[in-house]
Structure formats: C-alpha cells, structure tokens
N, C-alpha and C positions, 0 to 999 in steps of 0.2 A: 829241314834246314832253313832258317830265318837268313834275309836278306843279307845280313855282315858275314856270315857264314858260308853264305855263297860267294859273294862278290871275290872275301879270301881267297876260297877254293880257287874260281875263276882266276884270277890274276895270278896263284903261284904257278896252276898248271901250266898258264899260256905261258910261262917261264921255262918250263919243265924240270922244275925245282922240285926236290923231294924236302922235306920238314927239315933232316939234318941241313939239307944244303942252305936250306934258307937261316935256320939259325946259325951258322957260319958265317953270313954275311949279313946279318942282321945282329946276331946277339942277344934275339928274343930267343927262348931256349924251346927246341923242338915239340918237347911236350903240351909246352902254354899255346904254340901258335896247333897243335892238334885239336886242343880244347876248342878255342877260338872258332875252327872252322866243324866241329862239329857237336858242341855242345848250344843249341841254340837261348841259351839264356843266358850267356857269359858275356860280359861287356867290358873290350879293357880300355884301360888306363887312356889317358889323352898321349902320353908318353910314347906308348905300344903305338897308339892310332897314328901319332906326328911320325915316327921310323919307318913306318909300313909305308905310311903314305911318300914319303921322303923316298924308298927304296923302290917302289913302284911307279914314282913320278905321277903320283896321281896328286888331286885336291885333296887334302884333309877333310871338307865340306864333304867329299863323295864318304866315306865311312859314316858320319854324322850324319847325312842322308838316308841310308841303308838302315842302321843302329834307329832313328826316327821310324821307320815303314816298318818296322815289326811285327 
C-alpha cells in the first residue's frame, strides 16, 4: 500500500465509514474510492483529491504530499 492509499484508508476508518457510506456522502462511488485505497498506482483527479480533502477537513497539500513520497 503506497502512502495515498494509506493516508485513505487511515482517515475513512478513524471515521468508521464503510465505502458505501462514504460514497453516500461524498458522491465518489464506492468502487473508485476501493481502488484508491488499494490499488497502489492509481492517482485521482484533483476533483476526487479537492472532495476528500474538503469531507475530511484536511489540506489538499496533505494528499499531494502522500501522492509525491511514493
């Protein structure tokens, strides 16, 4: 698992969000954010990154961060 992949994983659980729930309240569809967190060469959109980061109240920067230490 590369760093973007984690960080994902990291922040949905400390939610304790399952895929569907998070695409429910996100609108990224449960499948893409599966990939995301376990496919480690998948890189999305600035789009996906801006929502995630927006729904997590995190920095945009912290995914660019991660996605960079590959």
């Amino acid at each position: 698992m590369d760093k973007l992949s984690a960080l994902l994983n990291e922040l949905r659980e400390k939610k304790n969000l399952s895929f569907t729930d998070l695409e429910e309240l996100t609108g990224i569809s449960a499948s893409y954010l599966w990939i995301l967190e376990t496919k480690a060469n998948k890189i999305p959109s600035q789009r996906i990154l801006n929502t995630l980061a927006d729904f997590y109240n995190v920095n945009y920067d912290v995914f660019i961060n991660a996605i960079k230490k590959r």
